[in-house]
C-alpha positions, 0 to 999 in steps of 0.5 A: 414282505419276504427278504430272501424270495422275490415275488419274481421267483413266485410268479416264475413257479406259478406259469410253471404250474399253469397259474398265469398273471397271479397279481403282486399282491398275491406274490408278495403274501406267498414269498413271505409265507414261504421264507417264514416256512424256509425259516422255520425248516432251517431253524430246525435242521440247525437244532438237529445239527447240533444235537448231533454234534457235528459243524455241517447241516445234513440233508438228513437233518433237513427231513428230519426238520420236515417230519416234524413240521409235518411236511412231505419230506424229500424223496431218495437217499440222504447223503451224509458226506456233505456236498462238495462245490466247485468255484467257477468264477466270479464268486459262483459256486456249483455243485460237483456233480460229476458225469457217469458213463452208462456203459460203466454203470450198466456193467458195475456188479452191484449186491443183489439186495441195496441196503437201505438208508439206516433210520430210526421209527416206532413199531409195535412188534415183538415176540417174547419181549423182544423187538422185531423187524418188520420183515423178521424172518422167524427161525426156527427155533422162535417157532418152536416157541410160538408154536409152545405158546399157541399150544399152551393157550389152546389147552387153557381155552379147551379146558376152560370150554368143555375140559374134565375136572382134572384137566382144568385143575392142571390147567390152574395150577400152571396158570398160577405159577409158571411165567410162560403164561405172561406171553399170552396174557393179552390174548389171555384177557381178550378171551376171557372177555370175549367167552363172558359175554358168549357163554352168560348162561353157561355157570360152569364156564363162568366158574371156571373163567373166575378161577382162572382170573384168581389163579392169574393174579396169584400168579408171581411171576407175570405181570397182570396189573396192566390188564385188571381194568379189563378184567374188573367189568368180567368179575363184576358180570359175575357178581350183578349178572342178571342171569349167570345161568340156566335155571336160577331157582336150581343152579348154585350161581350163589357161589359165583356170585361169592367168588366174585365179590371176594375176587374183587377184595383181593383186586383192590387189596393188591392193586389198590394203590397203584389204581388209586380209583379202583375202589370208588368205581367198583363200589359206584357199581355196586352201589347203583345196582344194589339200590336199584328196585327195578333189578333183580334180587340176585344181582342185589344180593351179588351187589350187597356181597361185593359192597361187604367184601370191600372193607367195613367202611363201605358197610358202615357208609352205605349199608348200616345208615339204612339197616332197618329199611334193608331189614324190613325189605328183604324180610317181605320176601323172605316170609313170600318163601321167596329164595333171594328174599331168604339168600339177602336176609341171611346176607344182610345179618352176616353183614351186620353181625361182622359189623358189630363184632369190629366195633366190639373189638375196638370198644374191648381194646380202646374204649373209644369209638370216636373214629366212628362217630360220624357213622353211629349218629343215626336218624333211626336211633336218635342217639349219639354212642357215649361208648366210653360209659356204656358196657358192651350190653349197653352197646348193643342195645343201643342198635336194637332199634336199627337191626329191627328183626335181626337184632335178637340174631345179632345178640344171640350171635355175639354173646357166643 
């Protein structure tokens, strides 16, 4: 049951918004809820007052209350000076609210623009890094600036499109060094996105797309960590594409496909730590693709290339474990004369021999290859490596079931 509000005050504002014979019952939840809001209104005005260090509620401090409860707040300006009130007897008090003469007010010059009531609110605008109002009056010399910027990314997306060699070589080498690229950035990385998907079967723009994604991160003096996830899924395009140009059996898209996959490396050797997650979905990707039968060879091949450039514990995880599965598969199409056949098979024994020249190298310094014993335990093979009593001749043998084919390359590779 309210305190403060009568259900005689309730029923009063109901007939005054037409709602007659509302019931006692009725009134007394209403008065109740109302003094619980009036309440909570007032609590929060006093923590406004206090936190502004003043003695006196403000009106200000009543809309501020308002706004954060989610209330319609009070129309008008607020008056921060306090409220004077005049004692009329009998302990009454009223407001002075003192009367004003038309006539002068109809003759009073007033400014010619009122300024409005100061405030503070959260708007998103700014140019060149500084914030704005949101009738910013642009001068002269700012516009000179935007129209420099605009300018800049229109000459990066001309030569991107259909540019001459040496136009998009100047084009690269302010990409990768001068901080007037951080304005456009964003704009930058909405293209970039954009022109992948419109040009998927245009190899030479997507060259140029990769290069100027890799010029962007050697940039220094700008700030690009806060766009690479929306720059990842435009490299991984490159890597896995479908079709990432006209004719396959013509067009070098290999190369790409490199590109790609070693941008990827260089994304998660830079940014690896403060996207601590960067590696686990770029390698998910991959990996679905790559064991995948029902995709292409080539986007398997970009897979096997991206999967490799991420580091040898991704080799040893997901690509050794099933070495001579991949072996026999890839080399069926490569005895078809099949060219993604020919391109995997030549990928996977790239892979492979880099994989045993690493642990070559650990077995030459320490003897000891424990750290990979989890890995070396193979179901193809049978055996656990004792690598502190094999010699490194022991050592290769014991994979030459694993590599299957491949395993004489290896070993002629090694051996030089």
């Amino acid at each position: 049951m309210s305190i403060l509000i009568k259900n005689d005050t309730i029923k009063v504002i109901a007939e005054i918004n037409n709602i007659d014979h509302l019931s006692n019952d009725v009134a007394d939840l209403l008065a109740s809820d109302v003094e619980f809001r009036l309440r909570e209104i007032i609590t929060e005005s006093l923590n406004y007052m206090k936190q502004s260090k003043r003695e006196t509620v403000s009106s200000s401090d009543i809309n501020n209350a308002m706004n954060l409860k989610n209330y319609d707040t009070l129309y008008g300006h607020s008056y921060n000076d306090g409220i004077d009130f005049l004692n009329v007897g009998n302990g009454t008090y009223i407001v002075d609210d003192p009367d004003i003469k038309l006539q002068e007010f109809v003759s009073t010059i007033w400014p010619q623009n009122c300024p409005n009531e100061k405030y503070m609110q959260i708007h998103w605008l700014s140019l060149d890094g500084k914030p704005m109002d949101e009738n910013y009056a642009i001068s002269p010399e700012v516009a000179v600036k935007e129209k420099k910027y605009e300018r800049l990314f229109n000459i990066i997306v001309n030569s991107i499109r259909d540019g001459d060699a040496n136009e998009f070589e100047s084009v690269m080498f302010i990409s990768k060094t001068h901080a007037s690229i951080d304005v456009i950035l964003p704009n930058l990385c909405k293209f970039i996105s954009k022109e992948v998907v419109d040009n998927m079967e245009k190899l030479y723009v997507l060259n140029r797309i990769i290069g100027l994604i890799h010029a962007l991160i050697l940039n220094e003096e700008i700030r690009i960590d806060p766009y690479i996830n929306q720059l990842i899924p435009v490299i991984l395009t490159c890597t896995i594409g479908e079709k990432i140009c006209e004719d396959p059996s013509e067009d070098d898209h290999w190369s790409l496909r490199d590109q790609s996959a070693i941008l990827l490396s260089i994304i998660y050797n830079r940014y690896g730590i403060l996207y601590k997650d960067i590696k686990k979905k770029m390698t998910a990707t991959l990996i679905n693709i790559f064991n995948n039968p029902t995709k292409s060879m080539a986007s398997q091949y970009g897979a096997l290339k991206g999967i490799s450039e991420l580091g040898i514990q991704n080799i040893e995880q997901l690509i050794i474990p099933s070495m001579t599965f991949y072996v026999s598969y890839f080399k069926s199409y490569m005895d078809k004369g099949d060219e993604c056949g020919i391109k995997c098979y030549e990928l996977l024994k790239e892979i492979a021999c880099n994989f045993l020249i690493h642990l070559d190298s650990i077995l030459k310094e320490t003897k000891d290859l424990s750290v990979h014993r989890n890995i070396l335990d193979y179901p193809d093979t049978g055996t656990v490596l004792a690598m502190q009593e094999n010699t490194t001749k022991d050592y290769y043998l014991e994979f030459k079931n694993l590599f299957g084919d491949i395993f004489p390359y290896l070993e002629a590779k090694i051996k030089t």
